[in-house]
N, CA and C atoms as an extended XYZ file, in Angstrom:
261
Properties=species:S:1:pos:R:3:atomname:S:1:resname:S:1:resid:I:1 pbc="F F F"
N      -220.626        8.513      271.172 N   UNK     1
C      -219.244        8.407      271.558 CA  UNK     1
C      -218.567        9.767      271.375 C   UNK     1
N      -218.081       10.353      272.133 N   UNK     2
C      -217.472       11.727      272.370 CA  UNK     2
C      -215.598       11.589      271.726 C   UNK     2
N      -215.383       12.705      271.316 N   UNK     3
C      -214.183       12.509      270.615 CA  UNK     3
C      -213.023       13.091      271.318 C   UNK     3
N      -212.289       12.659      272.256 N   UNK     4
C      -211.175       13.225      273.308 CA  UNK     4
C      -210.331       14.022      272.033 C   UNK     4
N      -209.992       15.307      272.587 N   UNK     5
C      -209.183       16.476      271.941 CA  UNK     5
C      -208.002       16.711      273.143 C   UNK     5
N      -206.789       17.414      272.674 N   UNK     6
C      -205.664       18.163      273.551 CA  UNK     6
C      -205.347       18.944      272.773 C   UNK     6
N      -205.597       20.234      273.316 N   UNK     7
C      -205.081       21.798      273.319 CA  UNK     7
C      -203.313       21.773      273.551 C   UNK     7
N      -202.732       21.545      272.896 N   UNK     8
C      -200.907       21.681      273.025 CA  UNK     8
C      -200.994       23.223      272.701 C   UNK     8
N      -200.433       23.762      274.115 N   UNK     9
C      -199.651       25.046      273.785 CA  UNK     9
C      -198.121       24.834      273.833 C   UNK     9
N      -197.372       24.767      273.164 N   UNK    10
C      -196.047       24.277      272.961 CA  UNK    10
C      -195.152       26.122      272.729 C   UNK    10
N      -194.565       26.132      273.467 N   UNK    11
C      -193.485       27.753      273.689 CA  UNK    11
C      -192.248       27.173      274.019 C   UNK    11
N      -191.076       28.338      273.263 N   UNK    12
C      -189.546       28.007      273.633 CA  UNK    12
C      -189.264       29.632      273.439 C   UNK    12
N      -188.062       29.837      274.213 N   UNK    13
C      -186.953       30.742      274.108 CA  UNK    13
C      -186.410       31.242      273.163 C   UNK    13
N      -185.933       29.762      272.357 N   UNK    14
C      -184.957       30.521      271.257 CA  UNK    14
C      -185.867       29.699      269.992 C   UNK    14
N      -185.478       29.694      269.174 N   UNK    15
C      -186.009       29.605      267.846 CA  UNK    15
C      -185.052       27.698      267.502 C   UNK    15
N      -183.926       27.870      267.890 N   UNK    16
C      -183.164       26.829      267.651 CA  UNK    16
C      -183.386       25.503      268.097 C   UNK    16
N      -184.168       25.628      269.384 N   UNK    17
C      -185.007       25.217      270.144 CA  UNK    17
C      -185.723       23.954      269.468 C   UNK    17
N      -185.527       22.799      268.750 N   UNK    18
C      -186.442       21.697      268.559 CA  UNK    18
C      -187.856       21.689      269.000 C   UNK    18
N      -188.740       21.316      268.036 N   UNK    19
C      -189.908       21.061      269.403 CA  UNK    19
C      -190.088       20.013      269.700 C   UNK    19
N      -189.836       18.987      268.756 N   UNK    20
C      -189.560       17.713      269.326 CA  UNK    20
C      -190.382       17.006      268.900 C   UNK    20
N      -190.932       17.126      267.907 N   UNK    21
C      -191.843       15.221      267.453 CA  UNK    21
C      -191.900       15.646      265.740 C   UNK    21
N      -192.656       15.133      264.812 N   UNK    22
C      -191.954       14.404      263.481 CA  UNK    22
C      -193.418       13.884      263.590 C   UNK    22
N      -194.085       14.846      261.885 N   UNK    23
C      -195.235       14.199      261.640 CA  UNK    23
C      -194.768       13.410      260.450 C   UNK    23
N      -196.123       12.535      260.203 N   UNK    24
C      -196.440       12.080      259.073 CA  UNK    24
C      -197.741       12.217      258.069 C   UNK    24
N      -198.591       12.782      256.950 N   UNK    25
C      -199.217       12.532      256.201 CA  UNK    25
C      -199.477       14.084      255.972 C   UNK    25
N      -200.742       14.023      255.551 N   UNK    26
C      -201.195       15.737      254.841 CA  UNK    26
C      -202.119       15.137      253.508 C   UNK    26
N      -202.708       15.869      253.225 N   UNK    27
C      -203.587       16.021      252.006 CA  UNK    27
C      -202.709       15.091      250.756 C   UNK    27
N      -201.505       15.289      250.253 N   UNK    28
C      -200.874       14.732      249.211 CA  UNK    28
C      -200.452       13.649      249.577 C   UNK    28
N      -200.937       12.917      250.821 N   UNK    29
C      -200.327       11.502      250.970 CA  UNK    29
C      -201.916       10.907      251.349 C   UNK    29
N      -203.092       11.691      251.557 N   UNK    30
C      -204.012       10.957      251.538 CA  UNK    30
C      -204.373       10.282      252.748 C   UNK    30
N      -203.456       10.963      253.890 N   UNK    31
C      -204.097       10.395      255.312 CA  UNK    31
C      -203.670       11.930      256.333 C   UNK    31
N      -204.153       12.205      257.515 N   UNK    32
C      -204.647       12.884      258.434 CA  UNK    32
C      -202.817       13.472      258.742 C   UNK    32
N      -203.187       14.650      259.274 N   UNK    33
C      -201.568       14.877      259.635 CA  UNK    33
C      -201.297       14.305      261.417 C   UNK    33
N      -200.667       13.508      261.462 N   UNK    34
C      -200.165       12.613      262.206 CA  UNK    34
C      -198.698       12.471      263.076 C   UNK    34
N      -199.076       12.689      264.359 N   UNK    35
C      -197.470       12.659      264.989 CA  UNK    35
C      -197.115       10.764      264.976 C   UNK    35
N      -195.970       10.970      264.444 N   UNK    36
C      -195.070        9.887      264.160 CA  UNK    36
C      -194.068        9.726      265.037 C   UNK    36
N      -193.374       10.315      265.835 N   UNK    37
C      -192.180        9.961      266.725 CA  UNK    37
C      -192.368       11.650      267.362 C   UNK    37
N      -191.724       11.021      269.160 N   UNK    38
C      -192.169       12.460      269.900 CA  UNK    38
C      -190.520       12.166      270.780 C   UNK    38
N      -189.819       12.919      270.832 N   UNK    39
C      -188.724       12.727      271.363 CA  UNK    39
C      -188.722       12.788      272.876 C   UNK    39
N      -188.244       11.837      273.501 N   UNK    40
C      -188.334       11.996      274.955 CA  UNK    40
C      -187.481       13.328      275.589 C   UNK    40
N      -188.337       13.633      277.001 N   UNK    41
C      -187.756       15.000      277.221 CA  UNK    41
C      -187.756       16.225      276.350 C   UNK    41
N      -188.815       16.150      275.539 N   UNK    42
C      -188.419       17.512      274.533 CA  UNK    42
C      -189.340       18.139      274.790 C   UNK    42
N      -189.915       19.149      274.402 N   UNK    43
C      -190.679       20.348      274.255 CA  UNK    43
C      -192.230       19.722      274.410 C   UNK    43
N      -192.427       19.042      272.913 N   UNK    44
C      -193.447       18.134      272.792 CA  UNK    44
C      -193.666       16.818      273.801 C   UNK    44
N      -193.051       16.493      274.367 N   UNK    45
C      -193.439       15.217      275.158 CA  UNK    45
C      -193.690       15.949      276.679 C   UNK    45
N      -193.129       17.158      277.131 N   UNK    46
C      -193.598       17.811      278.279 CA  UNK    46
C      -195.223       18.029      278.133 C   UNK    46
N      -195.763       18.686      276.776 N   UNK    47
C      -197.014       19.460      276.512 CA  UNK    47
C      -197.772       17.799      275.927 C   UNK    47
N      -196.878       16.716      276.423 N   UNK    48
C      -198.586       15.633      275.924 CA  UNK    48
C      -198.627       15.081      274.904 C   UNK    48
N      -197.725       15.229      273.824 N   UNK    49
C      -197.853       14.560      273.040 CA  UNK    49
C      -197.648       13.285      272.445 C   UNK    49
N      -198.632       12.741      271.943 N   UNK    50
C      -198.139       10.969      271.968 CA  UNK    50
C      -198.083       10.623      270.208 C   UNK    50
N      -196.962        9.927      269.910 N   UNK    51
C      -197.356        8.965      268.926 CA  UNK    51
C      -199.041        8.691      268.349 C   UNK    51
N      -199.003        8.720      267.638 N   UNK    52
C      -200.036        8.574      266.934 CA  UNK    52
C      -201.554        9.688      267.057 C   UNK    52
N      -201.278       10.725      267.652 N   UNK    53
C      -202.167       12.023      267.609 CA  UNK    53
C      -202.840       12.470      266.085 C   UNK    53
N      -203.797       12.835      266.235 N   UNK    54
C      -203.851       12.954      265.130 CA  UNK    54
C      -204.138       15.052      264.890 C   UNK    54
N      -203.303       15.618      264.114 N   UNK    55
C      -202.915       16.965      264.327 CA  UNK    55
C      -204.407       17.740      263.486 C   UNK    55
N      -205.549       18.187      264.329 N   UNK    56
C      -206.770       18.716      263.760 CA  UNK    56
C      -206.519       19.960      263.169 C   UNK    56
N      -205.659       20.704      264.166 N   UNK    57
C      -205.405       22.328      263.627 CA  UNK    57
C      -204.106       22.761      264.095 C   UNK    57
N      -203.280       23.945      263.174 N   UNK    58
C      -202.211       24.462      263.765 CA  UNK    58
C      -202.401       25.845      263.850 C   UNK    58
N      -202.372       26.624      265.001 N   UNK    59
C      -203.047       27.716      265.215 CA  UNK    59
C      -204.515       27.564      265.153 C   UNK    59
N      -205.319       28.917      264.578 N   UNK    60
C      -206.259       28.620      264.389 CA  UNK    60
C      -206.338       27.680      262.841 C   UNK    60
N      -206.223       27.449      261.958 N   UNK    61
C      -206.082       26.805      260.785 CA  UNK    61
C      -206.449       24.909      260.840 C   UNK    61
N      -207.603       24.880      260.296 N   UNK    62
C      -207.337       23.180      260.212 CA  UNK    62
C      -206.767       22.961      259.214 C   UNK    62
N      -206.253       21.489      259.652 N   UNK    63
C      -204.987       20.967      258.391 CA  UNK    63
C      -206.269       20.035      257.645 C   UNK    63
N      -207.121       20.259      257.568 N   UNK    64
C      -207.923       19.104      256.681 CA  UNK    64
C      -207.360       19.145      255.292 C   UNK    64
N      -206.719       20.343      254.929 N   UNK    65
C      -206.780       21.135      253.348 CA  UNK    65
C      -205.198       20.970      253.008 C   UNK    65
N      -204.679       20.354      254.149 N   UNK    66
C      -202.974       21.690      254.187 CA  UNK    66
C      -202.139       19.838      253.297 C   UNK    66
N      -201.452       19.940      252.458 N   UNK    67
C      -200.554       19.160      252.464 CA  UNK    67
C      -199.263       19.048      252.904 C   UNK    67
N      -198.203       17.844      253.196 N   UNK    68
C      -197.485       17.726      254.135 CA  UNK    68
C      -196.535       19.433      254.372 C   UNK    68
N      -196.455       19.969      252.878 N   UNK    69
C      -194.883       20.757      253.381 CA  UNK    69
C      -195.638       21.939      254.165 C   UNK    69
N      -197.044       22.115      253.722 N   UNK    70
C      -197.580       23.380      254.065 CA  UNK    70
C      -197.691       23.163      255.344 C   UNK    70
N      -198.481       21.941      255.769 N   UNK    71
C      -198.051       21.930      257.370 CA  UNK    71
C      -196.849       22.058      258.188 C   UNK    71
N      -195.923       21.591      257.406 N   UNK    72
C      -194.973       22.348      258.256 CA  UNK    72
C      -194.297       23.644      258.199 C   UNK    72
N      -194.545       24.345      256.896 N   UNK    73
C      -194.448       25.693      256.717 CA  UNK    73
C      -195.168       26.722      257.830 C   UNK    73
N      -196.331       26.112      258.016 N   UNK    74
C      -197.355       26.519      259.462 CA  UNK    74
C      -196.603       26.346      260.660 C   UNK    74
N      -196.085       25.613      260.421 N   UNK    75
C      -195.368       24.845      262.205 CA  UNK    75
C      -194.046       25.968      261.919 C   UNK    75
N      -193.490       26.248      261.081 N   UNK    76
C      -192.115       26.716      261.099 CA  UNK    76
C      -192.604       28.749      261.231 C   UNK    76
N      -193.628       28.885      260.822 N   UNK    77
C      -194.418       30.500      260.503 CA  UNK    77
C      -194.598       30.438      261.776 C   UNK    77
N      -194.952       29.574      262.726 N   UNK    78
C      -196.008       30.059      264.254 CA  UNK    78
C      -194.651       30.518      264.995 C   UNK    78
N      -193.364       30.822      264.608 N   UNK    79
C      -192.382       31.527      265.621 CA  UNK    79
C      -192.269       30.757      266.600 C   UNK    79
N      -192.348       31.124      268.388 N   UNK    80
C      -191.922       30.291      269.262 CA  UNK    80
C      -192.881       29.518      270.086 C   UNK    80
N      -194.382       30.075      269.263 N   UNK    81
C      -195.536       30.111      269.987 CA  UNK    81
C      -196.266       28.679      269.146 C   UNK    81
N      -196.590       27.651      269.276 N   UNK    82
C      -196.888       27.023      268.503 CA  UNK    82
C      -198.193       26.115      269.563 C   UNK    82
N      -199.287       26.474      268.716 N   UNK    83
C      -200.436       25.751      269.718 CA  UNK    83
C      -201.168       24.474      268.254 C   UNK    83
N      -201.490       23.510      268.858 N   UNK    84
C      -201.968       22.040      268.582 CA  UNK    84
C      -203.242       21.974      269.107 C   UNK    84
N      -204.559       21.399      268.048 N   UNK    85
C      -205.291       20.979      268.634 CA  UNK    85
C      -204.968       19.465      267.864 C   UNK    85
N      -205.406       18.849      268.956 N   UNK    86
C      -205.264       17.146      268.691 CA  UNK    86
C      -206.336       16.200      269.220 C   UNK    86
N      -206.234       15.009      268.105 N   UNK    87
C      -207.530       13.695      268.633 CA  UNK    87
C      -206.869       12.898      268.891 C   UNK    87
């Protein structure tokens, strides 16, 4: 059984810019880092992203290691350029 992946290259303009979805978990909660809500029309729902993804890497970096804040410390460090690999 083969494991479907999506490459999200996610880019904005300004910094103020939302990207638009809201994970859940990380290493200190003991489950996978996880998109939880993807806002319609936003940044993230143009580039594919669905509810319940499960977030493998941010940049090059896997989150196997990262707990919740560090993942988003990653998401907030990648500037306007923010690429997703996802299952």
């Amino acid at each position: 059984m083969s494991v479907l992946t999506l490459e999200a290259k996610l880019e904005r303009t300004e910094s103020s810019t939302p990207w638009g979805f809201r994970m859940q978990g990380g290493k200190d909660f003991s489950s996978p880092l996880t998109i939880q809500k993807v806002n319609p029309g936003s940044l993230a729902a143009k580039c594919g992203l669905q509810v319940g993804d499960i977030i493998l890497k941010i940049g090059s970096a896997s989150t196997d290691h990262l707990r919740h804040k560090e993942a988003q410390t990653s998401i907030i460090n990648s500037g306007n350029h923010l690429d997703l690999l996802l299952q």
